[in-house]
N, C-alpha and C positions, 0 to 999 in steps of 0.2 A: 593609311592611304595606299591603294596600289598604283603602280606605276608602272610604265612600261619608256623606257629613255631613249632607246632605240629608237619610235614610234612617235615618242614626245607625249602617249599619253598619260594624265594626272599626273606630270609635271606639275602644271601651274598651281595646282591645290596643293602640293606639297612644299611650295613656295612661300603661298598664301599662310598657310599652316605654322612654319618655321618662322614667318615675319609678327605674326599674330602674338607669337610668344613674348616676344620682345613691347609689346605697347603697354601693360602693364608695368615692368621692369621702370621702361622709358620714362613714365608719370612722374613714376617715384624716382626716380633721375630730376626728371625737372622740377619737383616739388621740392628738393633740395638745393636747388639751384645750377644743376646738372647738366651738360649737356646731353641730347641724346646718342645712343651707342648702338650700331649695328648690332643684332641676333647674333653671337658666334657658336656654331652647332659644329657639329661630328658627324659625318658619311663614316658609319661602320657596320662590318658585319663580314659575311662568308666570302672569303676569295672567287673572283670570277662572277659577282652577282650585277655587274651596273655600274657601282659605288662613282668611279671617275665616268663612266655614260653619264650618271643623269646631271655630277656638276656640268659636264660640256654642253647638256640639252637645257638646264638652269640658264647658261650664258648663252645659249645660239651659237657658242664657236668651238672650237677646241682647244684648250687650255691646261688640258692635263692629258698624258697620255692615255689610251684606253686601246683596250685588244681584248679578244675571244678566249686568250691564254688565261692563267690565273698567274699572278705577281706582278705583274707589269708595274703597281704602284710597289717603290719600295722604300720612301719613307715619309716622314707628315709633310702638309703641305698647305699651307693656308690661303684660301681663292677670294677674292672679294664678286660675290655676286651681282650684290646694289649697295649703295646707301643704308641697305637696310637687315641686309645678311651676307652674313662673312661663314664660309665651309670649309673644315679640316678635312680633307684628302686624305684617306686612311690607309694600308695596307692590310688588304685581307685579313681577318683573325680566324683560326682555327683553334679550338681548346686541346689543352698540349695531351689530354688523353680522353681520346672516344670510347666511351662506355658503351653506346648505341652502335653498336656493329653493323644493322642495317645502313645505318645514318652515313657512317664511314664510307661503305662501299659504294653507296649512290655520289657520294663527294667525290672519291675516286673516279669513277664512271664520268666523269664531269669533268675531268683532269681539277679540281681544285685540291686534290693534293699532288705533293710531288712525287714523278716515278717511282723515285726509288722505296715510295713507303708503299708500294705496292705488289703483288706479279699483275702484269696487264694478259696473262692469257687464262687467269682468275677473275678478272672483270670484265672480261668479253663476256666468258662465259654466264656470267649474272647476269649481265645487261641482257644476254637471247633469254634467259631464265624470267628476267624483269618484265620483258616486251610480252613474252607468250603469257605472263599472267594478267598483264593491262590490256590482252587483246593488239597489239600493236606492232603486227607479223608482215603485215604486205609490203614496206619498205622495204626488208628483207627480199621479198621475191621480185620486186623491180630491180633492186640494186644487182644481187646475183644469183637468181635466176631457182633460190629454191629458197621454204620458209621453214621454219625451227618449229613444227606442227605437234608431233609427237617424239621428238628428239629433246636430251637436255643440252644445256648449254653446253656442254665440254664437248658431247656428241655431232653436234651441230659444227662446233667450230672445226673437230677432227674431219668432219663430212666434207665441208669447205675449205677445208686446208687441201683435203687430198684432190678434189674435185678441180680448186684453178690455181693451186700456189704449191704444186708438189709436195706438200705435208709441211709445209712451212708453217708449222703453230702460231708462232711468233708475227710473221709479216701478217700471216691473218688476223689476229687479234689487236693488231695495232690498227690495219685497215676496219675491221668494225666497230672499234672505239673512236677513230678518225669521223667515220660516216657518220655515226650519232649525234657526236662534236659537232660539225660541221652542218647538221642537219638535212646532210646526204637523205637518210633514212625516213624524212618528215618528221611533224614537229610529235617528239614524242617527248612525254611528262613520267616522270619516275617515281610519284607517286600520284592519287586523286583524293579530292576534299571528301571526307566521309561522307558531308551530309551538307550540301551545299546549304540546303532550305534553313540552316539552322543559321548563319550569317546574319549581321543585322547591320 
């Protein structure tokens, strides 16, 4: 199911979905003479994806903390949704070694790993690298005032360093990893579905 938590869409199907599980279980509960037992599932997956958004969009309140940062959850936490589903609160999992170096660097780009497993004026520079091969340059020239056209990333960010932050690498590369973050730049996607039509 996709969802969007922020927005509240396909929530409710993914509600529906996680409760559905539970009505067989339950039968077989009561056939034994049982009583019935809330769904208990697992919100887990990639730091910084939703995970405590869609419990709070599940409940209509806010109940677990949630932020734009990545770690904010930092350990399990059990939510009682309804009568009829119970959600473990997870904290981000990243696999303790990325084989997928792309995979990596788009994570990084994301702040879903932490600083220090990075350089951030090596991920600036991919992300201008990232943008000019998805086509997704003109936030750039709104934001400051020139687009990473036929420059690489590293050249681009040296351009804009010297251009409004005195050759400050550093403050610039934090400011365009910020802007992306932030969705300063518009809503850019870091990679695209091959082949949508093939979906079902």
């Amino acid at each position: 199911f996709f969802a969007n938590a922020q927005q509240g869409t396909g929530v409710v199907a993914i509600s529906k979905a996680a409760q559905s599980v539970g009505v067989e279980i339950n039968q077989k509960r009561k056939e034994r003479g049982l009583l019935p037992r809330p769904v208990r599932a697992v919100v887990i997956g990639f730091p910084n994806v939703g995970k405590s958004a869609l419990i709070n969009r599940l409940l209509n309140k806010r109940v677990v903390e949630s932020a734009r940062r990545a770690g904010v959850t930092r350990a399990l936490r059990w939510v009682r949704i309804s009568d009829q589903l119970e959600l473990l609160d997870a904290p981000g999992i990243i696999p303790g070694r990325l084989n997928d170096q792309v995979a990596a660097v788009k994570l990084a780009i994301c702040d879903d790993i932490g600083e220090a497993g990075y350089d951030r004026q090596s991920m600036a520079a991919a992300l201008v690298e990232l943008c000019q091969e998805l086509g997704y340059i003109d936030g750039f020239t709104a934001r400051y005032g020139s687009a990473p056209t036929t420059l690489s990333g590293a050249e681009y960010l040296h351009q804009l360093a010297d251009d409004k932050y005195r050759g400050d690498l550093e403050r610039t590369s934090h400011l365009i990893l910020n802007d992306f973050r932030k969705g300063i730049l518009g809503n850019i996607p870091l990679e695209l579905p091959t082949d949508l039509t093939t979906r079902s």
